[in-house]
N, C-alpha and C positions, 0 to 999 in steps of 0.2 A: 692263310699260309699253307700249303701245300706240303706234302713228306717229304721230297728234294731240298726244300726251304730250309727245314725243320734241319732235314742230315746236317747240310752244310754248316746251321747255326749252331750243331752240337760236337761239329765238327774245330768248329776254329774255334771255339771262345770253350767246351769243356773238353772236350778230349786231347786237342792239343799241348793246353799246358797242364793237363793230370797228369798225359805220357810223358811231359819232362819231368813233371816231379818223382814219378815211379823211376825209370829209369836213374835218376840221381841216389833214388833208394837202391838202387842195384838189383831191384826185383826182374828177371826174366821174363818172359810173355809166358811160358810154361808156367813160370811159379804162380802169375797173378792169376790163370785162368784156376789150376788149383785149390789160391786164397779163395778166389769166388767160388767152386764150388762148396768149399770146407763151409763158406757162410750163409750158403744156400740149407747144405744141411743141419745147419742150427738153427736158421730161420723154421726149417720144417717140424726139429723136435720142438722149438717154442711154440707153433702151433699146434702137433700135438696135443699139448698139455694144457691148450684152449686161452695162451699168452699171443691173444691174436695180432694186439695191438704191436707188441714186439718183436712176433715173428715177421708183421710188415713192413717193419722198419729194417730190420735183418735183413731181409728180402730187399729190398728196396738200395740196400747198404753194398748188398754182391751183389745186384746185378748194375751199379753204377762200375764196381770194380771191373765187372764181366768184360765191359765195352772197349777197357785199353788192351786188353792182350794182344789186340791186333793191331792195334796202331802202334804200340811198345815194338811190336816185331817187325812193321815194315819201317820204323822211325831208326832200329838199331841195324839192319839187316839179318832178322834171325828168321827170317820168314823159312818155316819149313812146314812139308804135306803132314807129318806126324804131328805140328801143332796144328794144325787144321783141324784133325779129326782130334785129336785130345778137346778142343776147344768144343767141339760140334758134341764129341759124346757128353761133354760136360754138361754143357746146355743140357741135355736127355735125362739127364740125372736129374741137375738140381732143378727140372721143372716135374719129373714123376716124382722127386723129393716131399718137395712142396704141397700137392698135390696128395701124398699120401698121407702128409701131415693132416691134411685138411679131412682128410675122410676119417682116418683116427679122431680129431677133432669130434666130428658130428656121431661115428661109435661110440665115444662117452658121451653124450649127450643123447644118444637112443634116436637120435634126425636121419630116420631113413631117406628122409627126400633128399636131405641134405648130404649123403653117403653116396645115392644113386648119381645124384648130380654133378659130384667132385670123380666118380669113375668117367661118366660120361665127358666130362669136358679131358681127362684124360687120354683118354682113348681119342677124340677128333683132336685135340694138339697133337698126337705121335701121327696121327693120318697126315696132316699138314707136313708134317717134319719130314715124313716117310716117302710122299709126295717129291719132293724137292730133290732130295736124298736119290733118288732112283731116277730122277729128270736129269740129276747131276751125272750120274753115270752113261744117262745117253747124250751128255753135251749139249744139255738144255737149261739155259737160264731162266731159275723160275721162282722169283723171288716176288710173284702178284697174289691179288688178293686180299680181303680185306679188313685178315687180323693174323698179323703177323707176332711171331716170338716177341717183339719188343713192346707191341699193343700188348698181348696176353697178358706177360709179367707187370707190367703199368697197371694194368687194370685191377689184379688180382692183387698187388702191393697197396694198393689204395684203399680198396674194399676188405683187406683183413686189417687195417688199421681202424675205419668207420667201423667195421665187426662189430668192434670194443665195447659196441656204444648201439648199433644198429644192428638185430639179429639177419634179421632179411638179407644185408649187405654181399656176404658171403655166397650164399645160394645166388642171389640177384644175379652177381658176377660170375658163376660158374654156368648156369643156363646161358647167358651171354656167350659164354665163349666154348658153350657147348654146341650151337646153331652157327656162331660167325665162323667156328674152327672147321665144323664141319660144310659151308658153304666155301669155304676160303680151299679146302682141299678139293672140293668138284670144279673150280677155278684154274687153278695149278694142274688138273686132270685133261680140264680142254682146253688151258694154254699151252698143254704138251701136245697134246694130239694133233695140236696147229701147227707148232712151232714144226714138228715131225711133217706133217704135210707142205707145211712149203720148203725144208730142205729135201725133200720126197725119199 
């Protein structure tokens, strides 16, 4: 099954009736994108404090929330450019959030590797983001590549819950998406530079 597949199957069967039942709760696409960050950042302080397995699940819990705010907004007609960018910086947060959790994490536990590791995939996920972000500005769709924000958070919600249980896990997943994130941005780099030459 293919990522098209995938959208479409998470399309009709969970997003569509999440967003009625949000909507019936009266929550706004503004408010839910907020709920999910609020739970992004307690996912983070639960890692922190080395509650790995809970912060996964936390984690796991907002960024299921994450996925309606846009289909709450084009389901009600509230689609606006300031949720755009609310939503988009939100993402930025609760994924340096997370992230910052995790390096706190490996600081009490004295895991240089493990410190060095959770900066580095930092820093190639904002290159990724940064990437798009600036493609977007010159009217370029650039949404390839082969570890996207939705890959990352999956990945990274999965492996702080095995954490619990398996030290490796954590590190495992953050090298991962410290080489895919940063391959995935040289990607998005020379599908711009394409995309720019054949509009010349």
């Amino acid at each position: 099954m293919n990522r098209s597949s995938v959208r479409q199957a998470l399309s009709s069967y969970v997003e569509a009736p999440g967003a009625r039942l949000l909507i019936r709760l009266g929550l706004s696409p503004n408010g839910i994108t907020l709920v999910g960050l609020a739970g992004a950042g307690g996912a983070a302080l639960l890692v922190s404090q080395s509650l790995l397995a809970w912060g996964g699940l936390a984690l796991i819990a907002a960024s299921a929330l994450d996925m309606f705010d846009g289909v709450v907004a084009r389901a009600t007609g509230r689609v606006s450019k300031f949720g755009g960018l609310l939503d988009s910086v939100a993402d930025r947060i609760s994924e340096a959030a997370v992230l910052t959790g995790i390096l706190a994490h490996f600081l009490r536990e004295s895991d240089d590797t493990g410190a060095l590791l959770a900066v580095a995939a930092m820093a190639t996920s904002f290159m990724v983001s940064y990437v798009r972000a600036r493609a977007s500005g010159l009217n370029v769709d650039c949404e390839v590549g082969v570890l996207t924000r939705v890959e990352r958070v999956v990945l990274l919600s999965a492996c702080l819950v095995v954490g619990e249980w398996w030290a490796m896990a954590i590190p495992l997943a953050l090298g991962i998406i410290a080489v895919l994130a940063a391959i995935t941005a040289v990607q998005r780099i020379r599908h711009v530079r394409n995309e720019l030459h054949r509009l010349g």
